[in-house]
LORO-683131 format. One line per field, with one value per atom (N, C-alpha, C, CB): residue number from 1; atom name; x, z, y. Coordinates in pm, 1 decimal. Glycine has a CB too. Layout:
<recs>
k = c(NUM ...)
a = c(CA ...)
c1 = c(X ...)
c3 = c(Z ...)
c2 = c(Y ...)
</recs>
This chain:
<recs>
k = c(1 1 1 1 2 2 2 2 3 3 3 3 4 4 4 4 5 5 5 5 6 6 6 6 7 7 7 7 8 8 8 8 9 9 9 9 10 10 10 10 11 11 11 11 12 12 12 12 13 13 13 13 14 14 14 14 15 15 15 15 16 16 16 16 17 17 17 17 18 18 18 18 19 19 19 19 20 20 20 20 21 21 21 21 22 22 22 22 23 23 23 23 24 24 24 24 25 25 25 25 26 26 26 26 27 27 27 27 28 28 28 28 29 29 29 29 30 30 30 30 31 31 31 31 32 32 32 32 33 33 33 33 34 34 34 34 35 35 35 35 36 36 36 36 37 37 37 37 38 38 38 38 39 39 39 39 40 40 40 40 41 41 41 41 42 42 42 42 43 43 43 43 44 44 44 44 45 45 45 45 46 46 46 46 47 47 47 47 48 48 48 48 49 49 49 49 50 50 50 50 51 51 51 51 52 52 52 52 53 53 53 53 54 54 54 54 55 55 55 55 56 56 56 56 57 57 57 57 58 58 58 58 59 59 59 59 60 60 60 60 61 61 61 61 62 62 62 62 63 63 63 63 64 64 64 64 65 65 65 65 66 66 66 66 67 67 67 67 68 68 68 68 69 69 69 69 70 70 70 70 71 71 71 71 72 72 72 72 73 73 73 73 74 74 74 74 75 75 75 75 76 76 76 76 77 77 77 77 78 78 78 78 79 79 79 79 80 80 80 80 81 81 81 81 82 82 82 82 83 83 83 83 84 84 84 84 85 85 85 85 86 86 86 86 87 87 87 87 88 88 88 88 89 89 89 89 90 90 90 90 91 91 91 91 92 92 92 92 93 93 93 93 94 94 94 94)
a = c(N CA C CB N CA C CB N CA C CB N CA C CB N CA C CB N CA C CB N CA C CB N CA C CB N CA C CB N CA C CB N CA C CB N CA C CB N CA C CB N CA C CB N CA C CB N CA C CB N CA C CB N CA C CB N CA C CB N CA C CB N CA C CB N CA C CB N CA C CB N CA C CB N CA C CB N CA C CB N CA C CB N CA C CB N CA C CB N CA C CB N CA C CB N CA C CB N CA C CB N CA C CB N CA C CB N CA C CB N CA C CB N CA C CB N CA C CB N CA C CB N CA C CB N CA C CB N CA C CB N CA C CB N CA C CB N CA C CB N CA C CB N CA C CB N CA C CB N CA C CB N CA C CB N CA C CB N CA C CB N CA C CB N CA C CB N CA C CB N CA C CB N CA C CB N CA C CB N CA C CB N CA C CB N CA C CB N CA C CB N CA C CB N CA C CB N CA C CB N CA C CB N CA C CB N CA C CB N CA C CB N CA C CB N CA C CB N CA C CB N CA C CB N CA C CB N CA C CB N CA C CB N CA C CB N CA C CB N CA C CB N CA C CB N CA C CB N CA C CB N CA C CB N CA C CB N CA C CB N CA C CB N CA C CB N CA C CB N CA C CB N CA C CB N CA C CB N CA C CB N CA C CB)
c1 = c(12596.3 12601.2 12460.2 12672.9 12374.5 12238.9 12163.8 12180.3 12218.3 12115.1 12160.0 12146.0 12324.2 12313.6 12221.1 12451.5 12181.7 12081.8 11973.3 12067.8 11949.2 11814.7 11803.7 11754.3 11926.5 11919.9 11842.4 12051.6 11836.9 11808.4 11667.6 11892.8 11626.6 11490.7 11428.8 11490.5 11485.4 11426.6 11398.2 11522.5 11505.2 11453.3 11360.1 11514.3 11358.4 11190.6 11102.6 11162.1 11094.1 10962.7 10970.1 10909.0 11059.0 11000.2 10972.5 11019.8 11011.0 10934.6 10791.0 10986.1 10763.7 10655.7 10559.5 10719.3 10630.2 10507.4 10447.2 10550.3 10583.4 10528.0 10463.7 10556.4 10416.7 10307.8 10198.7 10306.8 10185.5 10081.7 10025.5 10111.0 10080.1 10076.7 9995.9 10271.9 10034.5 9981.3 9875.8 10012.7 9795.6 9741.7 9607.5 9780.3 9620.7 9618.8 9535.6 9727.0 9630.4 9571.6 9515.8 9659.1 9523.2 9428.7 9293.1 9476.9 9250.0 9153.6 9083.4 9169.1 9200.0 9119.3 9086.3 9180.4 9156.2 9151.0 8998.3 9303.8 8970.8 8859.3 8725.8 8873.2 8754.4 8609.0 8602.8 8578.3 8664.2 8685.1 8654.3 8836.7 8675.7 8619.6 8581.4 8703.7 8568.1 8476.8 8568.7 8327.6 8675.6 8764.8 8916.2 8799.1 8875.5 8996.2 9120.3 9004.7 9144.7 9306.4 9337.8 9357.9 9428.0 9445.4 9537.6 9500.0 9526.3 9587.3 9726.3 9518.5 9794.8 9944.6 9938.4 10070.9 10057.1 10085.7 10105.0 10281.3 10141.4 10109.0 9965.8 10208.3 9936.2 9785.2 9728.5 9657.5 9694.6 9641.9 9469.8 9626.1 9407.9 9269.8 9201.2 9213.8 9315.2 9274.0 9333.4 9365.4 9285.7 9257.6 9357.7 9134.1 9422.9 9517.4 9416.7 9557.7 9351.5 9270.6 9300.2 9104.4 9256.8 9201.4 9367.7 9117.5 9456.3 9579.8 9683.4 9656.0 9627.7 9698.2 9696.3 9637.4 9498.0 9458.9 9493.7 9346.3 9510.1 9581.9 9702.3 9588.3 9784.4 9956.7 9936.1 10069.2 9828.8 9855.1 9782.4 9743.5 9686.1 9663.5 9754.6 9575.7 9813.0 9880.3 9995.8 9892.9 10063.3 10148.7 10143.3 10139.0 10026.6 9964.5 9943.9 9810.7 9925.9 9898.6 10019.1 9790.1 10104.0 10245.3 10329.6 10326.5 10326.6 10389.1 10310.7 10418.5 10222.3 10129.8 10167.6 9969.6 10225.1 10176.8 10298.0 10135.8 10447.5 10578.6 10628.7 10669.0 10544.7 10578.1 10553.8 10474.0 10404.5 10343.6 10434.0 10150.5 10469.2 10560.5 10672.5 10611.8 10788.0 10902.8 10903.8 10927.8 10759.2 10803.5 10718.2 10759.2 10643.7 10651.1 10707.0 10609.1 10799.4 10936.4 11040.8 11045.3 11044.5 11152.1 11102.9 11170.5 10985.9 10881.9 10937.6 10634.2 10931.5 10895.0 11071.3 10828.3 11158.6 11245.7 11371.3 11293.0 11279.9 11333.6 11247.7 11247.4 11145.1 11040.2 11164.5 10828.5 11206.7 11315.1 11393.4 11374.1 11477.8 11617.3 11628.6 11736.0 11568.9 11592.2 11675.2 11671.2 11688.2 11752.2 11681.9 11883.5 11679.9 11603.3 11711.9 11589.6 11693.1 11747.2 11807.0 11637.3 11711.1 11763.8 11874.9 11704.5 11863.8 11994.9 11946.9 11985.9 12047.3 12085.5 11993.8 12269.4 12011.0 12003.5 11834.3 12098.3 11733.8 11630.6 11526.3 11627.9 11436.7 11342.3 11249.0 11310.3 11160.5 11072.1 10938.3 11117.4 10928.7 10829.3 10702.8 10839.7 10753.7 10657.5 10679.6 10720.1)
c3 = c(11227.3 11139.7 11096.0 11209.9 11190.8 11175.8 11036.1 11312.7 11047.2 10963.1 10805.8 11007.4 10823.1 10681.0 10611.9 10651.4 10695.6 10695.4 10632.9 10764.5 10668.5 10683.0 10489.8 10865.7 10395.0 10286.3 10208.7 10236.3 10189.8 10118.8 10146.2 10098.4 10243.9 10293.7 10257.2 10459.8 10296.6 10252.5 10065.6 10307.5 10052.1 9912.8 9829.0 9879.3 9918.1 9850.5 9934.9 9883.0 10036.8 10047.3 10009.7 10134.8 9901.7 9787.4 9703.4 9757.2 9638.0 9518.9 9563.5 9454.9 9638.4 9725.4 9774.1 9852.5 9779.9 9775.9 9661.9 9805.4 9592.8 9454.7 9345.1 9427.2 9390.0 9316.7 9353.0 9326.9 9526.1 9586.8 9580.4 9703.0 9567.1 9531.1 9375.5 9515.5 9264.7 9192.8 9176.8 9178.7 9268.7 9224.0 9336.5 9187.1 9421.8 9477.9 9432.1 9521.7 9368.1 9267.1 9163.8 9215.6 9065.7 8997.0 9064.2 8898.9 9180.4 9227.7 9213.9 9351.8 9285.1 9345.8 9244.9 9459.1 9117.8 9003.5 8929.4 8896.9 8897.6 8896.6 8913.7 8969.5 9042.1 9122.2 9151.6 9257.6 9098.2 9095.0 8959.6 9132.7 8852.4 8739.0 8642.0 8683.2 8737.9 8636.4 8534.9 8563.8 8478.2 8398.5 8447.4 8388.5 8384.9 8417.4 8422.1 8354.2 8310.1 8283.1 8278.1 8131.9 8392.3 8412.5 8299.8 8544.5 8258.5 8159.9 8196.2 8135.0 8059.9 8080.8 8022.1 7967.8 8039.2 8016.7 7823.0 8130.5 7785.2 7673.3 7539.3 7672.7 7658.4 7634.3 7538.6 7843.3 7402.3 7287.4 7342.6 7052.0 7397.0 7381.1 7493.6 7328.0 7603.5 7750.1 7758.7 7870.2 7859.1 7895.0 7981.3 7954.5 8030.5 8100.9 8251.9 8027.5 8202.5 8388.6 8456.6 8389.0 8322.0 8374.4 8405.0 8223.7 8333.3 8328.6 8500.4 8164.2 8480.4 8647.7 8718.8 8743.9 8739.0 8839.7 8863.7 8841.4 8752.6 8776.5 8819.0 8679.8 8828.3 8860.7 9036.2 8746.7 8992.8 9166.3 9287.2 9178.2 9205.8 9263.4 9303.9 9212.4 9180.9 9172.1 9257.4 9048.4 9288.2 9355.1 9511.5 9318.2 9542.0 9689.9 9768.2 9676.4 9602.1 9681.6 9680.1 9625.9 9600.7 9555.5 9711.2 9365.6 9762.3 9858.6 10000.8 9844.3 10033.5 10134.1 10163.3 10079.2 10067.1 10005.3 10059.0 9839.4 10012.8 10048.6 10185.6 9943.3 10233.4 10377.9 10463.1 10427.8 10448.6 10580.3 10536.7 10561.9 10387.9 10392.8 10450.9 10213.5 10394.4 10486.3 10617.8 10479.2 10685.2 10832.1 10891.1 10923.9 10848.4 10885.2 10892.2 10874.9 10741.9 10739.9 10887.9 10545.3 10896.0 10989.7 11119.3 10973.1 11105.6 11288.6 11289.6 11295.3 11218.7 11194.5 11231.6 10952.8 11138.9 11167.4 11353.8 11030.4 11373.7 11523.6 11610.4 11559.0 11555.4 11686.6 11690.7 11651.9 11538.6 11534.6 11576.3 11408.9 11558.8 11596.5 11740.1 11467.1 11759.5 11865.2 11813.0 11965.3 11658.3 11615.8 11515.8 11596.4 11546.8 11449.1 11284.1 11531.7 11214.0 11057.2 10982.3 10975.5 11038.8 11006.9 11028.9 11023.3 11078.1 11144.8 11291.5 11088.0 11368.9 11501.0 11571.4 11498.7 11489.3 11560.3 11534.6 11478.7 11486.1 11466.5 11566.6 11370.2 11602.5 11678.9 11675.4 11722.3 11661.4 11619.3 11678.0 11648.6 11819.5 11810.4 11860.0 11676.0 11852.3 11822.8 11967.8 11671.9)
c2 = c(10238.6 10122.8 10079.1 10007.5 10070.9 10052.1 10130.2 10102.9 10233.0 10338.8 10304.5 10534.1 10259.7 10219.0 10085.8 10195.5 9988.2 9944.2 9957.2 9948.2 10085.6 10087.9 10177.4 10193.1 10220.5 10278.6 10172.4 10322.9 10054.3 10003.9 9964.2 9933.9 9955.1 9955.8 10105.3 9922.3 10251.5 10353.4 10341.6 10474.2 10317.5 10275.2 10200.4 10241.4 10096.4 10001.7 10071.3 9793.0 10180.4 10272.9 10347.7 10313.3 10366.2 10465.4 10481.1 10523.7 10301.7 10263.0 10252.7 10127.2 10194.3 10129.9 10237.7 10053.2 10357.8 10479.2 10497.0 10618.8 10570.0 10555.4 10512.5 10553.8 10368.2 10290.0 10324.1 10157.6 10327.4 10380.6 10538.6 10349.2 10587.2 10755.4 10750.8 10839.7 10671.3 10631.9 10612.2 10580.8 10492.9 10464.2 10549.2 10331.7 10618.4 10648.6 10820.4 10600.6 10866.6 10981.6 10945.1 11069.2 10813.1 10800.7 10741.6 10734.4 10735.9 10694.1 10823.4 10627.5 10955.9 11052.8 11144.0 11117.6 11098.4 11188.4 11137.1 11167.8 11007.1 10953.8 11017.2 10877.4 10978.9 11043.7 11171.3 10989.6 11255.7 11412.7 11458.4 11460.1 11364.8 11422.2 11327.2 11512.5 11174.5 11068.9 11043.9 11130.7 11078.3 11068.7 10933.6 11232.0 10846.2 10760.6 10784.9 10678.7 10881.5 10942.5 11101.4 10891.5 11105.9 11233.8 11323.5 11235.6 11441.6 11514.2 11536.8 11636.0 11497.6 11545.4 11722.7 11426.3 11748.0 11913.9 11894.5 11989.0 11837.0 11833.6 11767.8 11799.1 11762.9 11673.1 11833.8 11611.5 11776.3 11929.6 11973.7 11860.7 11857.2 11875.3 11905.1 11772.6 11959.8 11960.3 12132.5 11814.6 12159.8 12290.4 12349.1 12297.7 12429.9 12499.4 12483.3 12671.9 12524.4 12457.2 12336.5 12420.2 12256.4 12080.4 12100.8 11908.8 12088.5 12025.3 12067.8 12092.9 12241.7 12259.0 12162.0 12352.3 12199.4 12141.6 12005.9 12156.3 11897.0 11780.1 11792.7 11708.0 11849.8 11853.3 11890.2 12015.5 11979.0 12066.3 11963.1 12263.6 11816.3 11733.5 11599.1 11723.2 11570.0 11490.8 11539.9 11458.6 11620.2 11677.5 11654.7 11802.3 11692.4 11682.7 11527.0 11750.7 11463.4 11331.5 11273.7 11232.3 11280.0 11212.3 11269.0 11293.6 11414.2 11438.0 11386.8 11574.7 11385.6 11342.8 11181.7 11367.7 11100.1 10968.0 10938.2 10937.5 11014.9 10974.6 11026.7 11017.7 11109.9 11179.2 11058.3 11320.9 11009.9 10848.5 10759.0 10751.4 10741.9 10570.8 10643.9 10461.8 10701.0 10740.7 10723.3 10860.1 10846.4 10837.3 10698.5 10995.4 10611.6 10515.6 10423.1 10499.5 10398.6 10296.3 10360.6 10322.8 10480.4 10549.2 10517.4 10713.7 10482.6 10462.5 10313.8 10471.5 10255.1 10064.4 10007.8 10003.7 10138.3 10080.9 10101.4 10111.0 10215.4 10305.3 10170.5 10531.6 10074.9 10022.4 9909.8 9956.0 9850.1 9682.6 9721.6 9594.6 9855.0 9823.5 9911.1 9872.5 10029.7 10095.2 10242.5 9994.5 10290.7 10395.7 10412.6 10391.5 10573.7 10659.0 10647.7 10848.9 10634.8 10655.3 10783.6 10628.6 10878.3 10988.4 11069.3 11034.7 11180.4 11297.9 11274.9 11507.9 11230.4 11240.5 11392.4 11250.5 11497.3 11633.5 11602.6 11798.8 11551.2 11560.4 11518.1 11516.2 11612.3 11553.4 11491.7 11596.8 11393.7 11304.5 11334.4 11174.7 11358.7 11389.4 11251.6 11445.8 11171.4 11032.0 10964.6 10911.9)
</recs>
């Protein structure tokens, strides 16, 4: 019963990453190439390089970013209630 609980909470940490992941890669995108705004794939005046390399960044941080909020909402919420959120069969580890 608990874990259904806890859907709606996983859900505002994942809006809640996602802003952060945001803003997060545009920091790191920044100071990686002094450039405020990172290239979209259709961007005409940017390069098949620049543009990877932004996705293959943005990617890393967007997944890195939603892995800590998840398993920390999943830590925060196993410390209040005393149950892990996830699959029963899973080991945590923590």
């Amino acid at each position: 019963m608990l874990r259904l609980l806890y859907r709606p909470l996983g859900l505002l940490f994942g809006v809640l990453g996602g802003l952060l992941a945001n803003a997060v890669f545009s920091s790191v995108w920044k100071r990686l190439t002094g450039d405020a705004d990172a290239p979209n794939a259709t961007d005409q005046d940017r390069g098949w390089r620049e543009v990877l390399a932004a996705a293959t960044i943005q990617g890393a941080v967007f997944g890195l970013v939603k892995a800590a909020v998840d398993r920390g909402g999943a830590a925060g919420f196993r410390k209040a209630t005393g149950e892990w959120p996830g699959d029963k069969s899973s080991k945590t580890g923590d």
